[in-house]
N, C-alpha and C positions, 0 to 999 in steps of 0.2 A: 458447478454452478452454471445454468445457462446463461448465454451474452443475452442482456437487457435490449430492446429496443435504444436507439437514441433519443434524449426525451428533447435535443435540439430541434435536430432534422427528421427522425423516427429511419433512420437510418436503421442494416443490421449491424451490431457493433461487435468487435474481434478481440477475442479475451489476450491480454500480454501481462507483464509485472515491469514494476520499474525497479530500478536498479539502485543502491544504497552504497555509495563508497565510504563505508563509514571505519574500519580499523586499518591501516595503514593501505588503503584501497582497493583495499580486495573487495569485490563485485560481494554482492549478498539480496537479498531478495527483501527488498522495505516490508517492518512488522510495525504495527499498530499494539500498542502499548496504553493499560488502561490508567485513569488520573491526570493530574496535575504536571506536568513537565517541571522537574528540577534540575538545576547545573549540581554537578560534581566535577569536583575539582580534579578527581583522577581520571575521570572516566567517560564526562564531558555531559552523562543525565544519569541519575539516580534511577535505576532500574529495577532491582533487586526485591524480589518479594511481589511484584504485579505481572497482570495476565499477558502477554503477548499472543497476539494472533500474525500470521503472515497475511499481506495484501497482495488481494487478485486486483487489477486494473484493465478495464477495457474501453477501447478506444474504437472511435465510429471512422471506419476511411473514408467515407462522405467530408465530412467537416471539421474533423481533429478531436471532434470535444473527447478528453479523457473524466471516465468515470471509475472512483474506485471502493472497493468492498474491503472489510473485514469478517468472514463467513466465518461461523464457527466451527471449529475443529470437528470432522468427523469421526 
């Protein structure tokens, strides 16, 4: 994916990912999950059976603003 202009400052913006400590905190790469967010009790959201895509996130070093994408799978 090319980095977007910054639609802030029209900065150039520099592609990174954020970071998800989400199973006993092991580092993992934040995904974008389609629908409705539900709690489970086990598991902490209902996930099972929906699309998951990974997030790209880029950020402008001009002014901070972060922007983020879910691209579809190539």
């Amino acid at each position: 994916m090319t980095p977007p202009d910054c639609p802030s400052c029209r900065g150039a913006m520099e592609p990174g990912f954020l970071i998800d400590k989400g199973d006993h905190s092991m580092p993992s790469q934040q995904q974008w999950a389609e629908g409705v967010a539900e709690r489970s009790f086990w598991s902490g959201l209902k996930l099972k059976g929906r699309e998951k895509i990974l997030v790209v996130t880029f950020r402008c070093p001009r002014c901070g603003l972060l922007q983020s994408f879910a691209p579809p799978p190539a």
